[in-house]
N, C-alpha and C positions, 0 to 999 in steps of 0.2 A: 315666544314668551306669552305668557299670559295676560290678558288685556290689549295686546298687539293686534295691528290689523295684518292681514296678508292679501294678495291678488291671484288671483287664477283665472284668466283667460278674459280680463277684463272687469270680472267683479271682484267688491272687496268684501272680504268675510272678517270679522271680528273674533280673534280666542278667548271666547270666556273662560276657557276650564280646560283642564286634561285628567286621564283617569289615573290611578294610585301607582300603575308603573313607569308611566311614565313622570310625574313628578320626583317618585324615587331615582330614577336614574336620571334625571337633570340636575340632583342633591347629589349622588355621587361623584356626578362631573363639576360637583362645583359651582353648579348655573343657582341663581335664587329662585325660585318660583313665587310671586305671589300667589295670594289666596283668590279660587275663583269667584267670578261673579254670576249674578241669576240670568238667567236670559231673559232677554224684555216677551213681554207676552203678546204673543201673535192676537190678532183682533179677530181675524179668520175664525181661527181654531176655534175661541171664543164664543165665536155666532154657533160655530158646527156643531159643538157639543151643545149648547141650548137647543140646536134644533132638532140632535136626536134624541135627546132625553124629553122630548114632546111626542115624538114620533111611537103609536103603540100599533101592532099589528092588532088589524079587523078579529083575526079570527086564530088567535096562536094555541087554539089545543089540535087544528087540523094538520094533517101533516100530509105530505105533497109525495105519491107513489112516485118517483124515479122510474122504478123498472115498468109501471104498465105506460106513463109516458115514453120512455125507450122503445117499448113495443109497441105502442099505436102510431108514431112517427117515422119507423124504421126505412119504409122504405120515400119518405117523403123528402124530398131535396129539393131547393131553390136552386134558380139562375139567372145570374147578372151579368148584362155583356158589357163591359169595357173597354175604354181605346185611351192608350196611354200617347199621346201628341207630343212628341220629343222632337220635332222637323225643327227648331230652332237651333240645335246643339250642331257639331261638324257631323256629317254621318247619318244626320237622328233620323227616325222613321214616325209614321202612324204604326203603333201595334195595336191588332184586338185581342181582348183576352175575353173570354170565359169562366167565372167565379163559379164552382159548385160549391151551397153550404147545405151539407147533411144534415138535418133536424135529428137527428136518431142520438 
């Protein structure tokens, strides 16, 4: 119902609202629906849109070639060696690994 709280997996989420079909089909069954409520306003979000509506690019008539970066990077690849340390678990090992990340 609307206004109700539920739990999932330990947290509680609040129903402010449902959309047009489903309130019609809780009227067919007979259930009441109240009228939704607004959602509180996240403070976040708030910050985040002020801070990109400040935010203007240096230089927005240039425009960034894709294909001749493709093609100057192509055959350039990074490598990073890793060791995944699982010896704690029943079984576990040291693994190494090797990351390749293609620039191209």
């Amino acid at each position: 119902d609307v206004g109700s709280e539920v739990s999932f997996y330990g947290r509680i989420y609040k129903l402010i609202d449902c959309d047009a079909f489903t309130r019609n089909f809780l009227t067919k069954l007979g259930v009441r629906v109240p009228p939704g409520f607004s959602a509180p306003e996240d403070p976040f979000l708030k910050h985040r849109q002020v801070a990109e509506g400040t935010q203007n690019p240096l230089r927005p008539y240039e425009r960034i070639d894709t294909l001749k970066q493709f093609i100057n990077h192509d055959t350039h690849v990074l490598r990073f060696w890793g060791v995944w340390d699982d010896s704690e678990s029943l079984y576990g090992d040291v693994r190494n690994f090797c990351v390749h990340y293609f620039l191209s």
